[in-house]
C-alpha positions as CSV (number, residue, x, y, z in Angstrom):
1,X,19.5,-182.3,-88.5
2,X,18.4,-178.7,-90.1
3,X,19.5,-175.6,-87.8
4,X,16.2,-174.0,-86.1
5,X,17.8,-171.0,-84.9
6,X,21.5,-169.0,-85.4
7,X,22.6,-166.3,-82.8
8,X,25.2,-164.1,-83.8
9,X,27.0,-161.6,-81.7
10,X,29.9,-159.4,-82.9
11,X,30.8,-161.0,-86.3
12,X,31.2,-158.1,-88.5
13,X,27.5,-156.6,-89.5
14,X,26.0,-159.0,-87.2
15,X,26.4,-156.9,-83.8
16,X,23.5,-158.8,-82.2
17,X,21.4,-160.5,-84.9
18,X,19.0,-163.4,-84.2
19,X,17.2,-165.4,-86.8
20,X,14.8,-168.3,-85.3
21,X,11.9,-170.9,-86.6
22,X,14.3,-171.5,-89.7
23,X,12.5,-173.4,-92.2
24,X,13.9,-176.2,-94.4
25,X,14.4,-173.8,-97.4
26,X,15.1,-170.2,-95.7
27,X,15.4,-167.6,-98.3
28,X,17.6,-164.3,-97.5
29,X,16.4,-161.2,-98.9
30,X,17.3,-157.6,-98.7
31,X,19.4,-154.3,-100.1
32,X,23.4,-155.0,-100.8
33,X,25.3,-154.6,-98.5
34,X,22.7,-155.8,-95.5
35,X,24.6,-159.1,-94.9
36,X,22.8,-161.6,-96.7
37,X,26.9,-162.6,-97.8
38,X,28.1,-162.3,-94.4
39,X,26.0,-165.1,-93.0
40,X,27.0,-167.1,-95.9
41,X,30.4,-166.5,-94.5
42,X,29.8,-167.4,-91.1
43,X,28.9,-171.0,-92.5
44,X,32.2,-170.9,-94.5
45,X,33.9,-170.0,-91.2
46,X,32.6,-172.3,-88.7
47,X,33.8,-175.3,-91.2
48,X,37.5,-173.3,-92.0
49,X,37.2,-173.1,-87.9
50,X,36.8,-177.1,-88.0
51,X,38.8,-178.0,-90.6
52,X,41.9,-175.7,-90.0
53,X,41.5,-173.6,-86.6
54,X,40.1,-170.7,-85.3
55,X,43.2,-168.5,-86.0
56,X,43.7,-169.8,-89.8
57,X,40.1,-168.9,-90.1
58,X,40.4,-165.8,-88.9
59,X,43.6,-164.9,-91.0
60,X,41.6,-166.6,-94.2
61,X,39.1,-163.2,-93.7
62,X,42.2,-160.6,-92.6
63,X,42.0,-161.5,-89.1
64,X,40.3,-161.2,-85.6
65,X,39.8,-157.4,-86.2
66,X,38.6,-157.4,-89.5
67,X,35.7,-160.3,-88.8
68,X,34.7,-158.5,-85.5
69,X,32.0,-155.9,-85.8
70,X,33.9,-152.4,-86.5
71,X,34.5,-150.8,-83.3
72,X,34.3,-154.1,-80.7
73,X,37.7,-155.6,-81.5
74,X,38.5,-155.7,-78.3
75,X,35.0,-158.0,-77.7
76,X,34.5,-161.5,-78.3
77,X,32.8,-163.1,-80.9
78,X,29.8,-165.4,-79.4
79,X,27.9,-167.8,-82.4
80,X,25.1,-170.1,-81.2
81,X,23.5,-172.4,-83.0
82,X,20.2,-174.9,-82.6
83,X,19.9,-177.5,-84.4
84,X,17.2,-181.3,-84.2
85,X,19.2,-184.6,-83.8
86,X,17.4,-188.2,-82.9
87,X,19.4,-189.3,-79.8
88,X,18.2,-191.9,-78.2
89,X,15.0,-192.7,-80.5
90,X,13.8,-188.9,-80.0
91,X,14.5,-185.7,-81.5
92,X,15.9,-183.0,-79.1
93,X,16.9,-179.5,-80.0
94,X,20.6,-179.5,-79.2
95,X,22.4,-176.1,-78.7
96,X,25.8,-175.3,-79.7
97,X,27.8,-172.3,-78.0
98,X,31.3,-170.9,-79.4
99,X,32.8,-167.8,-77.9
100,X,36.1,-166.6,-79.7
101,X,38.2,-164.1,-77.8
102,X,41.5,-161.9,-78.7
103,X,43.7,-160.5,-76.3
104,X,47.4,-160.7,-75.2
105,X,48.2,-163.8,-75.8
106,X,46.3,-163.8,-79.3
107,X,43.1,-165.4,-80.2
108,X,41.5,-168.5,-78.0
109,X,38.2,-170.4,-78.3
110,X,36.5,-168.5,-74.5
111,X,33.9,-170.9,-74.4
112,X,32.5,-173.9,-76.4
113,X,29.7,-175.9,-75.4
114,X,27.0,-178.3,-76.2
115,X,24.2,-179.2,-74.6
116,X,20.2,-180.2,-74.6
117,X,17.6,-181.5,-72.0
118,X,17.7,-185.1,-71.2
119,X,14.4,-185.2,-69.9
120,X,11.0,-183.7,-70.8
121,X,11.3,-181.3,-68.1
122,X,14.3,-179.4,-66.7
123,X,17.0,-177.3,-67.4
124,X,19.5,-178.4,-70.3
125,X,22.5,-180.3,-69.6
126,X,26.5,-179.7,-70.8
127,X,27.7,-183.0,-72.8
128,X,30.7,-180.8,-73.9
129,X,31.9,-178.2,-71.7
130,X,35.6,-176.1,-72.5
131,X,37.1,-173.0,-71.8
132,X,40.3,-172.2,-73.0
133,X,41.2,-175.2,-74.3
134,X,40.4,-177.5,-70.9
135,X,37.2,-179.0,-70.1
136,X,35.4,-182.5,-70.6
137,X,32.8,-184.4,-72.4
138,X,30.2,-186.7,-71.2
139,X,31.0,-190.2,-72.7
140,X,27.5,-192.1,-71.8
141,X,25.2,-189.3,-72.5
142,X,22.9,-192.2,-74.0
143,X,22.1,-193.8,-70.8
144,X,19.4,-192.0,-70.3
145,X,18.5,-194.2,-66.9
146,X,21.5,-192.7,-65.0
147,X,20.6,-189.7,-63.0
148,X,23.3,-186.4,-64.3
149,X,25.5,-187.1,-61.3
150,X,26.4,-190.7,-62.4
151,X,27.4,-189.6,-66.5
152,X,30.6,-189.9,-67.2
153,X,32.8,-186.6,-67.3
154,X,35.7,-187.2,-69.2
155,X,38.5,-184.7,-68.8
156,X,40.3,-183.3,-72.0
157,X,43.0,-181.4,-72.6
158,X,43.5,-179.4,-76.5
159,X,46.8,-179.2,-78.5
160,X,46.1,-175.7,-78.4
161,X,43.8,-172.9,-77.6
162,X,42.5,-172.0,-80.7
163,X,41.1,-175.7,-81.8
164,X,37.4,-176.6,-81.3
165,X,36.8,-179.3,-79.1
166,X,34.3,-180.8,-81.6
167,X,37.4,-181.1,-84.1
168,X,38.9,-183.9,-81.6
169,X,36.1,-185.4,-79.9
170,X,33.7,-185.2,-82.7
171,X,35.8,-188.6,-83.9
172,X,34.9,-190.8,-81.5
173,X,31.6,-193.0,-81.2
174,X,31.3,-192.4,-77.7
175,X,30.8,-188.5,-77.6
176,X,27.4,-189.0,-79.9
177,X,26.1,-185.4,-80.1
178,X,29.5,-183.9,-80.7
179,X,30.1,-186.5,-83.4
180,X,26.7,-186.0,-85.6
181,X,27.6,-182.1,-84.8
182,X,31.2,-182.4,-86.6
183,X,29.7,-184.3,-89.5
184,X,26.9,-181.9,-89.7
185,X,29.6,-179.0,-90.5
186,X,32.1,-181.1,-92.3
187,X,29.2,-181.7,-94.8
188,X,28.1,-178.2,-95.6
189,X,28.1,-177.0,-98.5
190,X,28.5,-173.2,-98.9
191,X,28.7,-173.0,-102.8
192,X,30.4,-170.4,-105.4
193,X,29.6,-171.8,-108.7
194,X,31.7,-170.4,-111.9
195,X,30.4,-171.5,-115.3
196,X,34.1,-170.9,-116.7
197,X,35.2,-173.8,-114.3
198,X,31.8,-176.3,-114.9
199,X,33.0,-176.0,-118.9
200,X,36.8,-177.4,-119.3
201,X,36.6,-181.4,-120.4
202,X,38.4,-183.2,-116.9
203,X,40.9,-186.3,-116.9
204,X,38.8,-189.5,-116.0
205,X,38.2,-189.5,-112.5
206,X,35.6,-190.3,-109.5
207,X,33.3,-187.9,-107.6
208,X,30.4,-188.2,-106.4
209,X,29.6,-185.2,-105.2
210,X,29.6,-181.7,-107.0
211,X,32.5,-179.3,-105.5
212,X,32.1,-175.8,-103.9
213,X,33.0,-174.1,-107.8
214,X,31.5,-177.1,-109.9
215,X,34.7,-177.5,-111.4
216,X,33.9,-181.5,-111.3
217,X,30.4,-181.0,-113.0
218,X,31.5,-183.7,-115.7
219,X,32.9,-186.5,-112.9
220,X,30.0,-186.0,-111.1
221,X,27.6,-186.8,-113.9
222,X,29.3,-189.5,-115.2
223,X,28.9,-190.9,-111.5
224,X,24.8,-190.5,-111.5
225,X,24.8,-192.1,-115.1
226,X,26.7,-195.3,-113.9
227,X,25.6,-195.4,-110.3
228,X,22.5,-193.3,-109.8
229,X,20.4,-193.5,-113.9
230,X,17.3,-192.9,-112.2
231,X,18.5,-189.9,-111.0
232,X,20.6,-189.1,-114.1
233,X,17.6,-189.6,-115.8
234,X,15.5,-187.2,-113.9
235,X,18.0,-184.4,-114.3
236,X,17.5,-184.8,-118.2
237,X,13.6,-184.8,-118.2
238,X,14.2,-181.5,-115.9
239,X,16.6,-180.1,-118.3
240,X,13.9,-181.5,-121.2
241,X,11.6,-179.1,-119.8
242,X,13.3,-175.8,-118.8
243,X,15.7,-175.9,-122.0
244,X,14.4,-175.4,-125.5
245,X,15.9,-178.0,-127.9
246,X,17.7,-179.7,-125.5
247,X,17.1,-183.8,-126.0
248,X,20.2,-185.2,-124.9
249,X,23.0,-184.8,-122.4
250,X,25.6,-187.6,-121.8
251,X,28.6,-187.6,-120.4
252,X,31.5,-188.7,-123.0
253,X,34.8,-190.6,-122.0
254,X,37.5,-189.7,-124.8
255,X,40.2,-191.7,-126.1
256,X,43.1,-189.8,-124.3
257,X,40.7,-190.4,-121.0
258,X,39.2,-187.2,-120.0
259,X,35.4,-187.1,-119.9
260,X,32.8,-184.4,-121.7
261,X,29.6,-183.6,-121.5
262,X,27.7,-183.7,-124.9
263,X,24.2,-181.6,-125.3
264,X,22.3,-182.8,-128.2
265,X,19.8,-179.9,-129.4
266,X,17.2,-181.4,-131.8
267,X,18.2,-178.2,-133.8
268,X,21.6,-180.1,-134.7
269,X,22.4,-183.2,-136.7
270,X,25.6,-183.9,-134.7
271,X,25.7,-183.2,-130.9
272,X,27.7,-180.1,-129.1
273,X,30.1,-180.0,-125.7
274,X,29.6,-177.8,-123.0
275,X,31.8,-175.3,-123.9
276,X,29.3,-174.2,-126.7
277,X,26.7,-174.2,-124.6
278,X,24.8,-171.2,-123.1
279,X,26.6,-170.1,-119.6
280,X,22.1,-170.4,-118.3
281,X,21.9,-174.2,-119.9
282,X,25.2,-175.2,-117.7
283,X,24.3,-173.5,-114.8
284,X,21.1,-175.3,-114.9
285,X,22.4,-178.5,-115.8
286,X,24.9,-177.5,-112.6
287,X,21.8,-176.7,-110.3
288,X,19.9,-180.3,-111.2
289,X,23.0,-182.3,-110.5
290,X,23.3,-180.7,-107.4
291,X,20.0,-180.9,-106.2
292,X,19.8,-184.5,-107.3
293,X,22.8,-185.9,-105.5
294,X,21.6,-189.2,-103.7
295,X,22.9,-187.7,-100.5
296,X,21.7,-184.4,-100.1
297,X,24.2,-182.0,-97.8
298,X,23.1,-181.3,-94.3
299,X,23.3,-177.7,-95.2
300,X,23.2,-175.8,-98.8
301,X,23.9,-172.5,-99.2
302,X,23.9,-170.6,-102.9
303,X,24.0,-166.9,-103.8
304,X,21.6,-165.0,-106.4
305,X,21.2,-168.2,-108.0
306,X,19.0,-166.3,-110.5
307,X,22.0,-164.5,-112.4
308,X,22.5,-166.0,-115.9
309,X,19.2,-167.5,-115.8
310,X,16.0,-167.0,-117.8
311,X,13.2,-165.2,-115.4
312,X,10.6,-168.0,-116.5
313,X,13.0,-170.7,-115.2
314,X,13.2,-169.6,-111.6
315,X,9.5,-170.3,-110.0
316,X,11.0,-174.0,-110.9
317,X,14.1,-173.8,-109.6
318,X,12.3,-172.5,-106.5
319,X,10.8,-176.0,-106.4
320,X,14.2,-177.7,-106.9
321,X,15.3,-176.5,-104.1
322,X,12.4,-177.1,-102.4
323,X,12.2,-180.8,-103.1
324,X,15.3,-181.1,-102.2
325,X,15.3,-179.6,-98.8
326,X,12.1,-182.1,-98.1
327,X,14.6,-185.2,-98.9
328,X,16.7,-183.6,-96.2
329,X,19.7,-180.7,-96.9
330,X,18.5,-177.6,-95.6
331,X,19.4,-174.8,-98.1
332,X,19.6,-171.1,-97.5
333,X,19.4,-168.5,-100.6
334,X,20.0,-165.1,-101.0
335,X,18.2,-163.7,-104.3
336,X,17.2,-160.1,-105.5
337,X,15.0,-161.9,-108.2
338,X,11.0,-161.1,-107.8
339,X,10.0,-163.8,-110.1
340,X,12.1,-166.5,-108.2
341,X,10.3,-164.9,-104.5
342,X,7.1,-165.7,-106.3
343,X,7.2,-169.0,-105.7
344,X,8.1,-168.9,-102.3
345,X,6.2,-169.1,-99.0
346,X,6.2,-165.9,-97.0
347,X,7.3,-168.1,-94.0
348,X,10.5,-169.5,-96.6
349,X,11.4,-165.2,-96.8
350,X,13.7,-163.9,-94.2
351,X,14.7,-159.9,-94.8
352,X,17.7,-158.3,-94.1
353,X,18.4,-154.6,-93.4
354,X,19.9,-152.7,-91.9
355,X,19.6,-150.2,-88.6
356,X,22.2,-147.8,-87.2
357,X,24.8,-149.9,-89.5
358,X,24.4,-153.1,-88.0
359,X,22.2,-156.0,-89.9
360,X,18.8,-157.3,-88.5
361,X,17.2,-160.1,-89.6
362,X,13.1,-160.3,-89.8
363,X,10.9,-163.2,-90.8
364,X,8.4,-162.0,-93.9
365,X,5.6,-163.9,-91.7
366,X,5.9,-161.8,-88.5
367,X,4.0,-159.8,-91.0
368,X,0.5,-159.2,-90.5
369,X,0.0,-156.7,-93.5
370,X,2.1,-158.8,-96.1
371,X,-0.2,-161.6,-94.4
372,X,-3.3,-160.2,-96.1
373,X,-2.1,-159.3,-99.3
374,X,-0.8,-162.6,-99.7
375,X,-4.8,-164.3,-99.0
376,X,-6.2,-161.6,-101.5
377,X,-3.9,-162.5,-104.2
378,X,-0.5,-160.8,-104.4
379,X,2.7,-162.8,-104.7
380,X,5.7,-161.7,-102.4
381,X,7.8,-161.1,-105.4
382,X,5.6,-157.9,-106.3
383,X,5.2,-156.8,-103.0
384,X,9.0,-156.9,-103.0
385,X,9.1,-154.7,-105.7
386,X,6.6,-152.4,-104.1
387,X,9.1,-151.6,-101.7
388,X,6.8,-153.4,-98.7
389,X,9.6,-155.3,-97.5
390,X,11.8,-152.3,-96.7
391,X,10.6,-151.6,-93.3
392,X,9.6,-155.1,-92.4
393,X,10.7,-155.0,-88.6
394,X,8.4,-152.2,-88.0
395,X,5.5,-153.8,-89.8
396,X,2.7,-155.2,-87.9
């Protein structure tokens, strides 16, 4: 269920900012301070919005003023997203609509709405339709044999105005699109790794999947070694490879329960826990878990994953990341790395920059020029560096 396009109006750089024909592995490039962080955010705060509410969410980032574009505070925020989902045996692009307003009376979901053709022809149809907290769902939407005036429109009321709809509905069987939508953002994972907090030994536990700061790195190995070895296994030939010396990595219950993580180097007679261990060897160790959890998240979204790491390690962490997007989580990266851009695709490089202080987003493909240096030879990374990605919009 991997997002094909994200329309952003209002939300801080973004005044107006469109990116479409997202791949499976879309990778964010451009100057600091362009927004590459900011859309990272906008996935934290649609989930904040769904877990908590649209006003916590707000407050979580300083509130309505400060997330709305500088100088349209007194405009709404619109987000759209589309996004592939099998309903009814087929796959239909499904489009999701928010609208977040602040006035008087403080701030209120305007608008929220789902919707996507039920037919091969015509115009899409609402299966979730509110405004200001009223509105209904469409509790049949599967029976595809009823004409659009025979669904069933059931009227809903929210708690309050600032809750999505999705949050609600999205729990029952019955409203399918707005329940494989909640899961879909429940699941995401927007991720801000810190090696200080992969390191510290943990009680014994259970997780089976690795947290937003890795700070569960050592419960979540232990889980591929009991549940998942093949898995386990492949994350140790990867590490084999990429790591000098590195033979052996185990996770270690101790007597007073907590677990470790040992790293035999075939340097050493006696084997060595993590918090010896280089801050690159446990981020990489981090990464391959990650990318080798059994259930991959819908979406995956890491930042410069390239800092701590050696240069000659990146083109194959590219791959990781590729592989695992192909299994099924979409990931998006931001990186200022030319080696790790080498081994990308140009239709896998977005670039961000920015004009008359607001953010626009280009794909590297649109690109006819870049197009023919890549066929006679040159790698993206280096025409990065070249500075031929600076005015990418105005490239033809």
């Amino acid at each position: 269920m991997n997002i094909e396009s994200i329309e952003i109006k209002n939300y801080r750089l973004f005044r107006d900012t469109k990116i479409d024909r997202i791949p499976n592995l879309c990778v964010l490039i451009g100057a600091n301070g362009t927004g590459k962080s900011t859309l990272f955010d906008l996935f934290s705060f649609l989930k904040d919005s769904l877990i908590m509410n649209v006003s916590k969410a707000l407050a979580k980032r300083g509130g309505y003023k400060e997330v709305a574009t500088r100088g349209f505070a007194n405009e709404p925020i619109e987000i759209t997203l589309q996004f592939r989902l099998d309903i009814a045996y087929k796959s239909r692009l499904v489009t999701y609509s928010l609208m977040i307003r602040n006035d008087e009376k403080g701030v209120s979901v305007g608008r929220e709405y789902l919707r996507y053709k039920r037919g091969e022809s015509g115009r899409p149809f609402h299966f979730l339709d509110f405004s200001d907290g009223k509105g209904y769902a469409v509790s049949n939407e599967e029976d595809f044999f009823k004409s659009d005036t025979e669904l069933e429109r059931e009227p809903q009321a929210l708690d309050a105005p600032d809750i999505l709809a999705i949050k609600g509905l999205g729990q029952f069987d019955r409203f399918k699109a707005a329940k494989a939508f909640r899961a879909m953002i429940e699941n995401w994972h927007i991720s801000d790794f810190h090696v200080s907090e992969a390191r510290p030994s943990q009680e014994d536990g259970f997780a089976e999947h690795l947290s937003v700061n890795g700070d569960n790195l050592a419960l979540v190995a232990n889980y591929l070694f009991e549940h998942h070895r093949e898995r386990f296994d492949r994350v140790l030939n990867a590490m084999k490879l990429r790591v000098p010396g590195v033979s052996i990595i185990e996770p270690k219950q101790t007597e007073d329960g907590r677990l470790i993580l040992r790293f035999q180097d075939g340097s050493f007679k006696d084997p060595f826990i993590a918090r010896y261990v280089s801050d690159g060897t446990i981020k990489m160790f981090a990464y391959l878990v990650l990318l080798n959890d059994p259930k991959p998240f819908p979406l995956l979204a890491i930042e410069e994953p390239e800092n701590q790491l050696y240069h000659e390690l990146l083109p194959e962490l590219a791959e990781e990341f590729r592989l695992y997007a192909k299994r099924g989580g979409q990931v998006f990266i931001s990186t200022h790395s030319p080696d790790f851009m080498n081994a990308l695709n140009l239709n896998e490089i977005y670039c961000l920059r920015k004009t008359d202080g607001f953010t626009t987003i280009v794909s590297a493909a649109d690109s006819q020029t870049l197009q023919e240096l890549i066929n006679e030879g040159d790698q993206p990374g280096y025409l990065w560096k070249q500075g031929l990605f600076e005015n990418l919009n105005r490239v033809q």
